[in-house]
N, C-alpha and C positions, 0 to 999 in steps of 0.2 A: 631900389630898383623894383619897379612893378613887375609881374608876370602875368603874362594872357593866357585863356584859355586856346587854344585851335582847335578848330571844328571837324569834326568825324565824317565825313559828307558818304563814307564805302557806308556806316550805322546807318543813315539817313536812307540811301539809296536803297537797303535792304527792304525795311521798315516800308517804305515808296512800293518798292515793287508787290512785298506779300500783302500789303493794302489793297493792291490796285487788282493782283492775281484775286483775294479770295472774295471780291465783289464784284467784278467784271465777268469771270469764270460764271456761274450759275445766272448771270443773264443773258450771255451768249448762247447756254444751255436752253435755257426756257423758248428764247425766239427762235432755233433755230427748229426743236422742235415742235412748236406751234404757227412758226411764224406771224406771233402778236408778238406785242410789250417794248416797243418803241420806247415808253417810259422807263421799262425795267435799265434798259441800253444808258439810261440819261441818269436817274435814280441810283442805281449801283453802282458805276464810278466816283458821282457826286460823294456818298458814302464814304468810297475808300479815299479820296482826296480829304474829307471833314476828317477822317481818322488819321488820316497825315501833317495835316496841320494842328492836330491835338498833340503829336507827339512831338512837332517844328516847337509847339508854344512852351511845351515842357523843358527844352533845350536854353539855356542862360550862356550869357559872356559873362567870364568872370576875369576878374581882374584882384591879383593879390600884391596890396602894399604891405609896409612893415607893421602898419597897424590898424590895417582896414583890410575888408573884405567888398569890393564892386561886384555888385551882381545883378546884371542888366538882361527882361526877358522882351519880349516883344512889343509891350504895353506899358513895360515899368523899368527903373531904374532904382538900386537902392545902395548906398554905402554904408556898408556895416563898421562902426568902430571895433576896435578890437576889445573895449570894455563893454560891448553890448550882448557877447558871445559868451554864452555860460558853457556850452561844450562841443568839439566837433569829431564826432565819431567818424572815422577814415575807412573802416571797414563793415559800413551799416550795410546792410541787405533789405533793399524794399521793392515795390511793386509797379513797374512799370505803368502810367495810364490805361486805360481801357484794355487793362488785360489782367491774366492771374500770374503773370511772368515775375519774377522777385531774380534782379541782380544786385550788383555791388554798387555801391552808392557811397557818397561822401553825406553826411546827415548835420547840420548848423541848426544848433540849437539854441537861440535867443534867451538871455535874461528873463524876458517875457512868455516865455514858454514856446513861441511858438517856433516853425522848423521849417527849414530851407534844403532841397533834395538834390543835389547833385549827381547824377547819373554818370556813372561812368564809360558806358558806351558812347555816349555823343563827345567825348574829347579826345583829339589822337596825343595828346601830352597830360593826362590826366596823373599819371607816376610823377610827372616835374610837378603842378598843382598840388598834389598828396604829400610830396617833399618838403616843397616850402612850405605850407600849412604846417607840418613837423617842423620844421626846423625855426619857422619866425612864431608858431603861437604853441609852445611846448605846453603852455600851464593850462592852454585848453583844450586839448588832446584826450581824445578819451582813453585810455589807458586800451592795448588792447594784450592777450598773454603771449606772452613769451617763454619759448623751449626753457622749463627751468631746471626738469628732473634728466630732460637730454636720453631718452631712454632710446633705445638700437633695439634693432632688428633681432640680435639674440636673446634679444632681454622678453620677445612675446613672442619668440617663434621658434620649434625646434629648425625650419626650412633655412637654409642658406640665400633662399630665392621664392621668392610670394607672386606668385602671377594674380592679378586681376582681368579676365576677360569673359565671355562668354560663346556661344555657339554663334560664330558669323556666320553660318551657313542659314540660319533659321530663322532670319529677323529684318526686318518691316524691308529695311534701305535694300540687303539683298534682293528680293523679292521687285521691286524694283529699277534692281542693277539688271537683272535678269528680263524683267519686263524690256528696258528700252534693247536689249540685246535681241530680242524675239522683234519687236517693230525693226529691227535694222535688217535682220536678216529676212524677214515676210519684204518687207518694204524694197528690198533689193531686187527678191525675186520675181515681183508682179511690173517692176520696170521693162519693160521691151527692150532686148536686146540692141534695136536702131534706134532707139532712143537716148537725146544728147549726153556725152560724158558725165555731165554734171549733175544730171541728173539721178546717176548713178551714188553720187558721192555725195549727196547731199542730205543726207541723213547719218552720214558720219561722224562729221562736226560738232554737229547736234547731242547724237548720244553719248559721244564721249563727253561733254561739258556737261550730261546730267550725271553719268556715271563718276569723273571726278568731283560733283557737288555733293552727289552722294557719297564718295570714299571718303571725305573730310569729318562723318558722321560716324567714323567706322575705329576711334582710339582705345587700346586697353593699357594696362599699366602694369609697371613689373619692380615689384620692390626689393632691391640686393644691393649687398656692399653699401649702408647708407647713401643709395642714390634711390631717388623715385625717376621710374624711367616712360614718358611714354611712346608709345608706337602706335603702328597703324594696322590692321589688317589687310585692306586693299595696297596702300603705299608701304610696300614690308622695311623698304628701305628708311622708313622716318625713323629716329631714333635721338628723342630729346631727353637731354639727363638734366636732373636737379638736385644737387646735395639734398639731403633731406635740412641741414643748416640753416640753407640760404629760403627756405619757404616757410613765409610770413602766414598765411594762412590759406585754407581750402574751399570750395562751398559747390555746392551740387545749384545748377541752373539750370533751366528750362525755360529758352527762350523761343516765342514763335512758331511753334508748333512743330519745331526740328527735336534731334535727341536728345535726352536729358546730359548735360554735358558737365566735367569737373573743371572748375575753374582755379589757376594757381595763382598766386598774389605772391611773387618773393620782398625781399628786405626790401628791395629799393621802390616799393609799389607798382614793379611792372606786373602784370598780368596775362596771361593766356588761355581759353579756354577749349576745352576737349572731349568734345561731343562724344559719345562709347553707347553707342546703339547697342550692344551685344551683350551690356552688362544688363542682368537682370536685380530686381528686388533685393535678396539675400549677398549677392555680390556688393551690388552697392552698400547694404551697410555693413558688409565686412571690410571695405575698404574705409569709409566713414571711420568705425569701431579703432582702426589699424592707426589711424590717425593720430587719433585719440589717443590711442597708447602708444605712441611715439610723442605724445606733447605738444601735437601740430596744434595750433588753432583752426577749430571747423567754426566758419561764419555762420553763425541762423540758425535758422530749426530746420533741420536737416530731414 
C-alpha cells in the first residue's frame, strides 16, 4: 500500500498572507504619504507573491511504497529505491527558504551524498508519513535517543512543581493586546451617537480576532507529577497534559517573526507547537536544561 502526502493549505495560507502583509504594508505607507510610486504598489506585492511561490516550490508530493520513496516537486519527479537511501533522519531541524526560521524536518540522505528536505509544516498527515518511513525502512532510520536513564522530577528538583513562565504583563503581544483595546475604545467614542449601529460595532470583531491571534503567542509550561503541562495566559482555561513518557522530543522554533515557540513531537510523531512570548532568555534554557535531565531529546542547537 502506498501512502500520500496531504497538503497543509492553513501552512500555505499563512506563509501567503505574512508575504503579502510585509510587502504591500510599506508601499501603501510610502504612496499614501507622498502620493508617488505607483511602481512601489506593483513591485512590492510582485515580491511577496515571488516569495510565495519560493516557498509553494519547496513543498513535494510524496508518496511512500514498500521500497520506494516518490517525491514529486513542481518541475521534477524522482523515485527513490529504498537501496539508494543511506539514511533518513525523522527528527532533523533545518531552515526554511529565504528565511533564518529552522523547523522540524524529515532530512533523505542519498547514497550519493546528497539530501532531500521534507518540511513538516506543509503536510497535515506528516506523523502517518514519519510512521511508515519507521516502520517500512527501520535499517535507515537515523537512530534518534531514547528516555534511557528515565530520570523524574525528584531526581533534579527539590519543587514537587517547576513553573516555566514569565511576566505576561511586560511583553511585545501584551502591549499590543492593549494597543487594539485603546483603538476600540477611541474608535467607539469619535462615532456619532446617530450614526448607523453598525458602525458602532464594527471594530469589535476586528479586535477581538487580533486579540485571540495574539493569546495563542501567550503559552507557559508547568512541570509535576511526571506530566509536562501546558497552558495559556490569556486562555487560563487551556490545559494540555503530556506524560513526560510519551514525548519523543522537544525544540525551540521561531517561525515568522511570531514568538519564539516549544515545539513537542510525542512517540507517535504527532507534533504541536507553543509559542510563550513571556519566557525570557534564562527561562528558556532552564526549561531546555530541565529537559536534558529528564532524558528528553532536545532537537538542534538549541
Amino acid at each position: 500500500m502506498v501512502v500520500h502526502s496531504k497538503f497543509s493549505g492553513l501552512s500555505c495560507l499563512i506563509i501567503f498572507v505574512i508575504a503579502m502583509f510585509i510587502f504591500i504594508i510599506p508601499g501603501l505607507l510610502f504612496y499614501f504619504s507622498t502620493g508617488k510610486g505607483y511602481g512601489i504598489l506593483i513591485v512590492f506585492p510582485a515580491i511577496g507573491v515571488l516569495i510565495f511561490l519560493v516557498y509553494i516550490w519547496s513543498f513535494k508530493l510524496i508518496a511512500i511504497g514498500t521500497d520506494f520513496i516518490r517525491i514529486q516537486g513542481l518541475f521534477s519527479k524522482k523515485i527513490i529505491p529504498l537501496t539508494d537511501i543511506s539514511v533518513i533522519d525523522l527528527l532533523s531541524k533545518d531552515t526554511l527558504p529565504l528565511s533564518f526560521d529552522q523547523v522540524i524536518s524529515t532530512k533523505i540522505t542519498k547514497e550519493d551524498g546528497k539530501t532531500i528536505i521534507i518540511y513538516d509544516i506543509f503536510y497535515r498527515n506528516i506523523a502517518e508519513l514519519k510512521q511508515t518511513m519507521a516502520d517500512r525502512f527501520g535499517e535507515k532510520i537515523k537512530p534518534f535517543k531514547k528516555r534511557i536513564h528515565k530520570s523524574t522530577l525528584s531526581d533534579i528538583s527539590p519543587e514537587p512543581r517547576v513553573k516555566f513562565a514569565g511576566n505576561p504583563y511586560l511583553t511585545f503581544n501584551t502591549f499590543i493586546i492593549l494597543f487594539f483595546l485603546f483603538l476600540l475604545i477611541t474608535g467607539e467614542r469619535s462615532i456619532p451617537s446617530s450614526a448607523p449601529l453598525w458602525r458602532h460595532y464594527f471594530l469589535l470583531p476586528i479586535s477581538l480576532i487580533f486579540i485571540a491571534a495574539i493569546g495563542t503567542q501567550t503559552h507557559y509550561f508547568i512541570l509535576e507529577n511526571e506530566k509536562f503541562i501546558v497552558k495559556n495566559h490569556i486562555f487560563f482555561w487551556m490545559n494540555r497534559v503530556y506524560p513526560i513518557e510519551d514525548i519523543l522530543g522537544v525544540n525551540k522554533e521561531y517561525w515568522h517573526k511570531r514568538s519564539l515557540a516549544l515545539r513537542i513531537t510525542t512517540i507517535d510523531f504527532k507534533s504541536n507547537r507553543y509559542p510563550a512570548g513571556s519566557l525570557g532568555k534564562k527561562t528558556w534554557e532552564r526549561l531546555m536544561n530541565t529537559f536534558k535531565a529528564l532524558d528528553v531529546h532536545v532537537i538542534g542547537k538549541q
